[in-house]
C-alpha positions as CSV (number, residue, x, y, z in Angstrom):
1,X,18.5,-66.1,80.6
2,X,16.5,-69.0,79.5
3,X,14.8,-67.1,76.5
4,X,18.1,-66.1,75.2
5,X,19.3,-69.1,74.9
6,X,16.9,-70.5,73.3
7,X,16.9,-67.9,71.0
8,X,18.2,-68.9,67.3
9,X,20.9,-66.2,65.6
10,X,20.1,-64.7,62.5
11,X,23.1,-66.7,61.5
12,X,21.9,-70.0,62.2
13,X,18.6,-69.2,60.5
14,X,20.2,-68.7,57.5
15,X,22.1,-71.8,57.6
16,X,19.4,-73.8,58.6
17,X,17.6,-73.2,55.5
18,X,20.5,-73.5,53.5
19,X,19.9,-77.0,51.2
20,X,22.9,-78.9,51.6
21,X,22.3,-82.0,49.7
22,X,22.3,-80.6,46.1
23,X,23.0,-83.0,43.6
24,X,25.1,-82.3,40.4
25,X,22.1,-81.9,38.8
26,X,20.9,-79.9,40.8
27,X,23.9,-77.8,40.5
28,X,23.9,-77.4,36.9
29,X,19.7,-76.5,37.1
30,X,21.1,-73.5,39.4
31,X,23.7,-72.3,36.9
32,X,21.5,-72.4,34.0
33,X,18.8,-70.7,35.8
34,X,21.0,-68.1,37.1
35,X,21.9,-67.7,33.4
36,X,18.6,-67.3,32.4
37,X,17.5,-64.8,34.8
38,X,20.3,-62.3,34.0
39,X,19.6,-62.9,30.5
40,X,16.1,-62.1,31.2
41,X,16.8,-59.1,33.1
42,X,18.9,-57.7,30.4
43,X,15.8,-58.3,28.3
44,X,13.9,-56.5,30.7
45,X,16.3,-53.1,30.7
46,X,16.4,-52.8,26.8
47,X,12.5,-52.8,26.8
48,X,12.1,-50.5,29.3
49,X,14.8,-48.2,28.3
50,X,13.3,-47.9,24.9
51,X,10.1,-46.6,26.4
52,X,11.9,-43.6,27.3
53,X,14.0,-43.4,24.6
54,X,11.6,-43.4,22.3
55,X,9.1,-41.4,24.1
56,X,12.2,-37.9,25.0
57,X,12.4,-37.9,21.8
58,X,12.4,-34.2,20.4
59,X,11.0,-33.3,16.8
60,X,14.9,-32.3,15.7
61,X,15.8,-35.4,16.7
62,X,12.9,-37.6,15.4
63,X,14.3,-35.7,12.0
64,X,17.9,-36.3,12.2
65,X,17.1,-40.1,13.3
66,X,14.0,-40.6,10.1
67,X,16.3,-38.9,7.6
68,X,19.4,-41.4,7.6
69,X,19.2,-44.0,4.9
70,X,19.1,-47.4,6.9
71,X,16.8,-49.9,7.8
72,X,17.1,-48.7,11.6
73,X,15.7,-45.5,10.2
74,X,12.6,-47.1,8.7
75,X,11.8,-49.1,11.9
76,X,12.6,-45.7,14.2
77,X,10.0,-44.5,12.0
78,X,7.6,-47.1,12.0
79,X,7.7,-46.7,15.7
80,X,7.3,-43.3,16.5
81,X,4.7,-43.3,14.0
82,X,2.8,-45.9,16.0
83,X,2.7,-44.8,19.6
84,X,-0.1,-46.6,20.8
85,X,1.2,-49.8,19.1
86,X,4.9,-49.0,20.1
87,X,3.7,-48.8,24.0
88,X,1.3,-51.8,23.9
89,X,5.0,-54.0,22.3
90,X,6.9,-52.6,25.7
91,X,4.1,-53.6,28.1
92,X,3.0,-56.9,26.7
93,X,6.9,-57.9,26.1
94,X,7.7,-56.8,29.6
95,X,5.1,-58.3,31.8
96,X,6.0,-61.9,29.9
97,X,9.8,-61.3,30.5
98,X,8.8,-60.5,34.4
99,X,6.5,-63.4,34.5
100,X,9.2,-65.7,33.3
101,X,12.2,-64.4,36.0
102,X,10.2,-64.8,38.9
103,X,9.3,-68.2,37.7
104,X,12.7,-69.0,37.2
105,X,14.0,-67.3,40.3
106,X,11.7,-69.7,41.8
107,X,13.5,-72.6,41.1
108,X,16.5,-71.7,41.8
109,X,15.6,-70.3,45.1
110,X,13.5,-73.3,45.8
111,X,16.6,-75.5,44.9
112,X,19.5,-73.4,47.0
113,X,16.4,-73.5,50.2
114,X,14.3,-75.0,52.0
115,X,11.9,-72.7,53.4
116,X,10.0,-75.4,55.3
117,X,10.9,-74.1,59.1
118,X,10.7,-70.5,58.2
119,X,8.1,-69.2,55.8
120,X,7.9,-65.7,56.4
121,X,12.0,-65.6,55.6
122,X,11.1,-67.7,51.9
123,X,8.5,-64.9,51.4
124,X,10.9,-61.9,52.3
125,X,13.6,-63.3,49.3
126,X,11.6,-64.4,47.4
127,X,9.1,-61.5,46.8
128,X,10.9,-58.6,48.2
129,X,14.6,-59.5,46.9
130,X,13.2,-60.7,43.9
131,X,11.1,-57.7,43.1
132,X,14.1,-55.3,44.6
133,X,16.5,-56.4,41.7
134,X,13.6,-56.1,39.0
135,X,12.7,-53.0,39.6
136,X,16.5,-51.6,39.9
137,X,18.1,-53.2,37.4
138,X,15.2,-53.8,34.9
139,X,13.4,-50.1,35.1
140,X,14.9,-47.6,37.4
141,X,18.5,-47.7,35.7
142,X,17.7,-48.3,32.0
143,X,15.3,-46.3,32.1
144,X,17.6,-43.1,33.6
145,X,20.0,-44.4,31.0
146,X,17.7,-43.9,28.1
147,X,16.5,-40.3,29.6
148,X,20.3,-39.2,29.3
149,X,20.9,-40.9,25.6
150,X,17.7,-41.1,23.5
151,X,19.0,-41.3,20.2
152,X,21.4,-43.6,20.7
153,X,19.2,-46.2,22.6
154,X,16.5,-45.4,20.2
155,X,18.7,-46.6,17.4
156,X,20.1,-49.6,19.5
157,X,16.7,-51.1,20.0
158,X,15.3,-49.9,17.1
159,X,15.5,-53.8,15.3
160,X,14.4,-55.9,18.7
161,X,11.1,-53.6,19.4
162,X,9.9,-53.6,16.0
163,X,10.8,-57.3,15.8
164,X,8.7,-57.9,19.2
165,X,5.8,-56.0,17.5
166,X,5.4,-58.1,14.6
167,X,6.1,-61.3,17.0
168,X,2.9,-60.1,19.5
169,X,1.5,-58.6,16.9
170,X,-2.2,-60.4,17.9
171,X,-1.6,-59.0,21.7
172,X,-1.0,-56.0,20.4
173,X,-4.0,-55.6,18.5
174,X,-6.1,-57.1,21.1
175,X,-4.6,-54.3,23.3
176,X,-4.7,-51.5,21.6
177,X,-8.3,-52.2,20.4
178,X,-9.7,-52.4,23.8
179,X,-7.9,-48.8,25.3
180,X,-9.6,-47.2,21.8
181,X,-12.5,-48.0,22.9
182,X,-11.5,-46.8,26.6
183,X,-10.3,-43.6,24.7
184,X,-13.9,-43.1,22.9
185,X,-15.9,-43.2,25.9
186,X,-13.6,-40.6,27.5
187,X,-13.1,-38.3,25.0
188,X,-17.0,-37.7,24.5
189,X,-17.2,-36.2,27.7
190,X,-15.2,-33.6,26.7
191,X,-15.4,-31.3,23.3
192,X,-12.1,-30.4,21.1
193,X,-12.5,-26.9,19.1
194,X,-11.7,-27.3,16.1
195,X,-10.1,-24.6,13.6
196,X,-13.2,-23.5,11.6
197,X,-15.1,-23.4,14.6
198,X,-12.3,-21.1,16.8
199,X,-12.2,-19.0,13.3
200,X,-16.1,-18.6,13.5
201,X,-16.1,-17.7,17.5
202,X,-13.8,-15.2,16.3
203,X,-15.8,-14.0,13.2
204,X,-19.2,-13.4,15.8
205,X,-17.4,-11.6,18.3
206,X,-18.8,-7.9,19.4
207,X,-16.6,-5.7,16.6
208,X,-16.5,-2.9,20.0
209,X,-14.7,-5.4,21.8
210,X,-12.4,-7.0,19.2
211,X,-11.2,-4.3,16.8
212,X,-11.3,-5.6,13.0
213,X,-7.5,-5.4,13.2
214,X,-7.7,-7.7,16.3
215,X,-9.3,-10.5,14.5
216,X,-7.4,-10.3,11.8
217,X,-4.3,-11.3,14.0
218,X,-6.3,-13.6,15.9
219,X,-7.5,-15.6,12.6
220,X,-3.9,-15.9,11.5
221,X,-2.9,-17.3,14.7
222,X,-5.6,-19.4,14.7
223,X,-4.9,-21.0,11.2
224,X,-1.0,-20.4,11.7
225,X,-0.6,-24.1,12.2
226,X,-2.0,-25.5,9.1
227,X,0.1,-22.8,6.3
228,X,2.7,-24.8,5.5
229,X,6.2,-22.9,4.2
230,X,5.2,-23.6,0.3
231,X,2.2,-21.5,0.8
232,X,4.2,-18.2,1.8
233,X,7.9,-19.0,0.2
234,X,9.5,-16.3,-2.5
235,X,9.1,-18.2,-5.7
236,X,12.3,-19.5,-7.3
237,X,11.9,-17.0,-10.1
238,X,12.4,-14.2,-7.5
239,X,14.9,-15.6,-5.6
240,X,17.8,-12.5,-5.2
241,X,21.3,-14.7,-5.2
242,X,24.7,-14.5,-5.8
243,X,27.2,-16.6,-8.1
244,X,29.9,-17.8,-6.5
245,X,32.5,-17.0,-9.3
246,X,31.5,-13.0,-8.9
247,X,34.9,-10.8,-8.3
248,X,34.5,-8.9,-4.9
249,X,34.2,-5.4,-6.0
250,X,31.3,-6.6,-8.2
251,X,29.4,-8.4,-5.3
252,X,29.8,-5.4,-3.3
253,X,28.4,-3.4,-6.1
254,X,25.2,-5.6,-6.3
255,X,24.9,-6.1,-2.3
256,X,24.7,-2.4,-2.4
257,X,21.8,-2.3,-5.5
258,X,20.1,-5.5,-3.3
259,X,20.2,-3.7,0.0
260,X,19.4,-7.6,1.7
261,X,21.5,-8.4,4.8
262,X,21.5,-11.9,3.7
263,X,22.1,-13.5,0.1
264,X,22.2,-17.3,-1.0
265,X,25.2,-17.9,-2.7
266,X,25.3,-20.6,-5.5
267,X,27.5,-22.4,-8.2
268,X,26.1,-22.9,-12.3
269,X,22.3,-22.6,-10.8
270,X,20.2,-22.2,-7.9
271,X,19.7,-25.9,-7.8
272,X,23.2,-26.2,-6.5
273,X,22.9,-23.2,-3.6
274,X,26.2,-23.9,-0.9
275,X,25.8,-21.3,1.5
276,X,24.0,-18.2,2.7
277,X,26.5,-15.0,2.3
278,X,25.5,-12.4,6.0
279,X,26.0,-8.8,5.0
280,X,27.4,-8.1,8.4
281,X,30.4,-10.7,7.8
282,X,31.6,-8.7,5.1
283,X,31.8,-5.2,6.6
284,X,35.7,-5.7,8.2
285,X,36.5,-6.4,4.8
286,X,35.0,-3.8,2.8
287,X,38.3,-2.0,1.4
288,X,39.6,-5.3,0.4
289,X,41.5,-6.1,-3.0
290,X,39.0,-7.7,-5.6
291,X,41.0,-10.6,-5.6
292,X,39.7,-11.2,-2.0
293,X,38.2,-15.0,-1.7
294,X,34.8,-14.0,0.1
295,X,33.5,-17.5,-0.1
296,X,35.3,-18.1,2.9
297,X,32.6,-16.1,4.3
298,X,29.4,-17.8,3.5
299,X,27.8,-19.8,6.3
300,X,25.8,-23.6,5.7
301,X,22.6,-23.0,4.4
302,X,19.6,-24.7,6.1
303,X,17.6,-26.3,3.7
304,X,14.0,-27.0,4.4
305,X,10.8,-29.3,2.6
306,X,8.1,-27.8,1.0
307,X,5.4,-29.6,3.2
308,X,7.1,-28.2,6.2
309,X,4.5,-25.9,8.8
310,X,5.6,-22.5,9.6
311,X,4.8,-23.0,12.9
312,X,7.7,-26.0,13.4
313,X,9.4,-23.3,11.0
314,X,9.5,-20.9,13.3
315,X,10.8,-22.8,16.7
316,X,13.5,-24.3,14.5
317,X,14.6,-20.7,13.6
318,X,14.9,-19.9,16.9
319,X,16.6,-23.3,17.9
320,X,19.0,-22.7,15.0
321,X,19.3,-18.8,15.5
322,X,18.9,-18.6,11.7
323,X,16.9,-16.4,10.0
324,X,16.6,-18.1,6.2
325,X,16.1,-21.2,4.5
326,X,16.4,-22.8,1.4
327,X,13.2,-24.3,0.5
328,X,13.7,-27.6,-1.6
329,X,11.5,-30.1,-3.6
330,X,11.4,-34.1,-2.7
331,X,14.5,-34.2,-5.8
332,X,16.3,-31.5,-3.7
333,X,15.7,-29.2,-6.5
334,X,15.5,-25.3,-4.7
335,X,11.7,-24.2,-4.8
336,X,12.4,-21.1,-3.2
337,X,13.3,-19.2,0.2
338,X,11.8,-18.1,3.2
339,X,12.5,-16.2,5.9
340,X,11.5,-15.1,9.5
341,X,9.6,-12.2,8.6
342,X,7.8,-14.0,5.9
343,X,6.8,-16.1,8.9
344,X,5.5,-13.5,11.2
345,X,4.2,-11.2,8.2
346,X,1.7,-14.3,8.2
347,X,0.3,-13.2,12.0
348,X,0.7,-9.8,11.6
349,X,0.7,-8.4,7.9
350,X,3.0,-6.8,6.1
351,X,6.5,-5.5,7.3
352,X,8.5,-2.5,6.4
353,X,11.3,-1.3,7.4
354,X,12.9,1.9,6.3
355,X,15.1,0.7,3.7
356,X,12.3,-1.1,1.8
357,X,10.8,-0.3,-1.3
358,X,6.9,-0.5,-1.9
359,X,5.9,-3.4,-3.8
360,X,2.6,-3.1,-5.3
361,X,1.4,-6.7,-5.7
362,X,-2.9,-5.1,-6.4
363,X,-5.0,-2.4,-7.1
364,X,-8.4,-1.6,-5.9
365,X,-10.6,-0.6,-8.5
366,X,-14.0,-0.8,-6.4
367,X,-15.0,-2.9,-3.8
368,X,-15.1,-6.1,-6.1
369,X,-12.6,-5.5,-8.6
370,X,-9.6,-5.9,-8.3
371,X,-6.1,-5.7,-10.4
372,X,-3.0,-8.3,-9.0
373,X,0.5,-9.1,-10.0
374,X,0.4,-12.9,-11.1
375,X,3.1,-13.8,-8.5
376,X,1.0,-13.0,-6.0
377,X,0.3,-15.6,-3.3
378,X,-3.2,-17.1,-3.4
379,X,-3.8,-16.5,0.5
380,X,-2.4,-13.0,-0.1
381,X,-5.0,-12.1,-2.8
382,X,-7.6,-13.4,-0.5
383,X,-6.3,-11.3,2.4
384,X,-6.4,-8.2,-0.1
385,X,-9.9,-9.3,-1.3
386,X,-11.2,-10.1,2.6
387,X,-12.2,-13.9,1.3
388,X,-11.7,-17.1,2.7
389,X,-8.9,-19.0,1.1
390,X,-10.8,-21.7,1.2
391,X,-13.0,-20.7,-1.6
392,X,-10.1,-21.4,-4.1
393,X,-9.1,-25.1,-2.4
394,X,-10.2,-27.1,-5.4
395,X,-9.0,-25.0,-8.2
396,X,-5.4,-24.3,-6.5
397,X,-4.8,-27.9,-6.5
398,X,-0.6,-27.7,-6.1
399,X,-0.6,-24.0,-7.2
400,X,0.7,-20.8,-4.5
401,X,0.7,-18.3,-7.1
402,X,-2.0,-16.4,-9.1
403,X,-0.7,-16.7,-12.1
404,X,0.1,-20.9,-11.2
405,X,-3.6,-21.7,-10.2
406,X,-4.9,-20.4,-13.4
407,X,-2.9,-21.8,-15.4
408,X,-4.3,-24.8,-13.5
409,X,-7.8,-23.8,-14.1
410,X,-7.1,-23.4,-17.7
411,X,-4.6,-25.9,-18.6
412,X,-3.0,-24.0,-21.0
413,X,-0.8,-21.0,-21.1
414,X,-3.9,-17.7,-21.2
415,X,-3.4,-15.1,-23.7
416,X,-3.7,-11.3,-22.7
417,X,-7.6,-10.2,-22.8
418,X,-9.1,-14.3,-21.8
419,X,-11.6,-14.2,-19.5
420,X,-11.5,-17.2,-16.6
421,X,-14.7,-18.1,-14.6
422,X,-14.3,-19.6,-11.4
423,X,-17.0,-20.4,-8.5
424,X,-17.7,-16.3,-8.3
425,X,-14.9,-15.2,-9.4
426,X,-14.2,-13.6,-12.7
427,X,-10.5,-13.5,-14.0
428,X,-9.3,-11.2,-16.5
429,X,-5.7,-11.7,-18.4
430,X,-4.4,-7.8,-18.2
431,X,-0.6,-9.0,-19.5
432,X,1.0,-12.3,-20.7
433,X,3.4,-13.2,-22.6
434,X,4.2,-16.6,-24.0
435,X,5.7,-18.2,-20.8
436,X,3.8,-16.5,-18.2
437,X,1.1,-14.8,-16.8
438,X,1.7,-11.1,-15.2
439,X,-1.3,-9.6,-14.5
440,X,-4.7,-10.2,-13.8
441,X,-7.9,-8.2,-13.0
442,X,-10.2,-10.2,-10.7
443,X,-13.8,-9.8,-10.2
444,X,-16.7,-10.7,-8.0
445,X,-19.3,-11.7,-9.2
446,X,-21.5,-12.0,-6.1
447,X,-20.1,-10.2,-3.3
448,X,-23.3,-11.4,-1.2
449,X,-21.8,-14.6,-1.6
450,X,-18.5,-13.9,0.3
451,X,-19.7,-11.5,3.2
């Protein structure tokens, strides 16, 4: 009986440490504070939010937020392009934004109570509670937030992050400098393959147990990341398309001659391509009158850079569920066009259906002579002539084509019967005419050299 009434409430506890002789100063040092905290906090969530933000961030959407002309744009991609500098801007920001609301929340907590008769209650709010609202509303939901919409808080805090970065820029610097050298000591424990050396594991293995076939698929996969969609496009000048002022019945006529099951349609020239014309959309409407407007049938072309890899190519065809693009210079001028079985043709060789026609791109005279169209592709020939592609690196230069690297090699247009000496490689002009090459024998001079 006696213990309980001695006993203090939970009630009276928190009355009794309740400061009831604020002054008006006092009052208006709360307020402020107060202010300042949830100012702070709000600080807090943007900076943590664009850690996620910018971290979800898919390739598709790293493109479609890079390629709009704005100055967010640029900073997105100054960003993503920094990671390491990016990370060390959210951490640095957000441990002095943290610092400074628990030293404000001091105050005010210090000026609402007196914590004098009952320590262990100060330390519960002002640690605990503190931390409790810090966590939730400056991490935990901005951060579940930005998970949900990336793009849009990536292009919100696009401006304030890259500000803060050039603001701590000495921190940052400081930072990242020091977890380099963290990163060196780690990563030379372990060892990173690199291409040329999977491609000569590859090249030594037991031809019993890898089949010459085999390896050939197994190099291409192997070096399928660095071909880029320049390297294995259809030229311009072979591009197969359709003019969007052609009467029906004559389309039909040439779809027929084509036998493609997809055609790029274009108006005045292929610079100006507006849509990709599907075979199978025009079958319902075969008996149709010729005055029939087909163009109504032509889907959005996907347009793609020549600098593009095959491999992002390829998961972006399958994203898309297309199965052609537009390839297109840095003027938007239309290079060329490639397709999905141009990609996988680069992993496993040649592919024919039924309805194709041979193309014979080379000859074999003997084992080191050969005879090639001049619009062959450079890493084709060298697949034909079982050499590194590689070995043509510095003459190449810009060039895909046969005919495109000679004419780099010799910097003029080569008459029919001129002879081109390369590394050990002998070129022979079999037919030219005054704005191209056609066809070209090619020679090896020391086929020791290449085994």
């Amino acid at each position: 009986m006696e213990s309980s009434l001695t006993s203090e409430p939970p009630v009276n506890t928190v009355l009794s440490i309740i400061n009831i002789t604020l002054t008006t100063a006092d009052v208006a040092t709360i307020f402020i504070s107060i202010t300042v905290v949830v100012a702070l906090i709000v600080c807090s969530a943007i900076i943590s939010s664009s850690e996620n933000a910018f971290f979800s961030l898919s390739k598709l959407q790293i493109e479609e937020l890079t390629e709009e002309e704005s100055r967010t744009s640029k900073y997105i991609d100054y960003l993503i392009n920094h990671p390491k500098h990016l990370l060390a801007t959210i951490l640095i920001s957000n441990t002095f934004v943290n610092i400074a609301i628990v030293m404000v929340s001091t105050v005010v907590i210090g000026l609402l109570f007196d914590f004098s008769t009952n320590p262990l209650f100060g330390f519960m709010i002002e640690i605990v509670l503190v931390t409790f609202i810090l966590v939730l509303f400056g991490e935990v939901m901005p951060k579940i937030f930005a998970s949900q919409n990336n793009m849009r808080v990536a292009r919100f805090v696009a401006i304030p992050m890259y500000s803060l970065s050039k603001v701590l820029k000495p921190f940052v610097f400081l930072l990242v400098k020091s977890t380099s050298i963290i990163d060196k000591r780690v990563t030379k424990k372990g060892h990173i393959l690199s291409v040329d050396e999977l491609t000569h594991a590859i090249e030594i293995t037991n031809e019993e147990e890898t089949p010459r076939e085999e390896k050939i698929i197994l190099k291409s996969i192997v070096n399928f990341g660095n071909i880029n969609v320049k390297q294995i496009m259809r030229q311009r000048p072979d591009i197969t398309a359709i003019k969007s002022d052609t009467p029906f019945k004559q389309l039909l006529m040439k779809i027929n001659d084509w036998g493609y099951s997809r055609v790029p349609v274009y108006t005045d020239n292929l610079d100006n391509i507006n849509g990709v014309l599907y075979i199978k959309d025009l079958l319902p409407h075969m008996h149709n009158a010729d005055d029939f407007n087909w163009l109504t049938l032509i889907r959005k072309p996907y347009f793609v850079p020549e600098s593009k890899k095959i491999d992002d190519l390829l998961k972006e065809f399958q994203s898309k569920r297309v199965h052609l693009a537009v390839v297109v210079d840095e003027f938007g001028g239309t290079q060329g066009i490639v397709t999905m079985e141009d990609i996988l043709e680069e992993i496993f060789g040649e592919i024919n259906d039924e309805f194709d026609e041979d193309e014979v791109f080379y000859s074999r005279l003997n084992d080191h002579t050969f005879v090639f169209e001049a619009k062959i592709a450079i890493n084709d020939m060298c697949k034909f002539m079982e050499v590194e592609t590689e070995v043509f690196d510095d003459a190449r230069q810009d060039a895909d084509t046969l005919g495109g690297m000679l004419l780099e090699l010799q910097e003029e247009m080569p008459k029919q019967g001129d002879e081109i000496v390369y590394a050990d490689f002998k070129f022979v002009i079999e037919s030219a005419d005054k704005r191209r090459i056609k066809r070209v024998k090619v020679e090896v001079l020391n086929p020791q050299n290449q085994a």
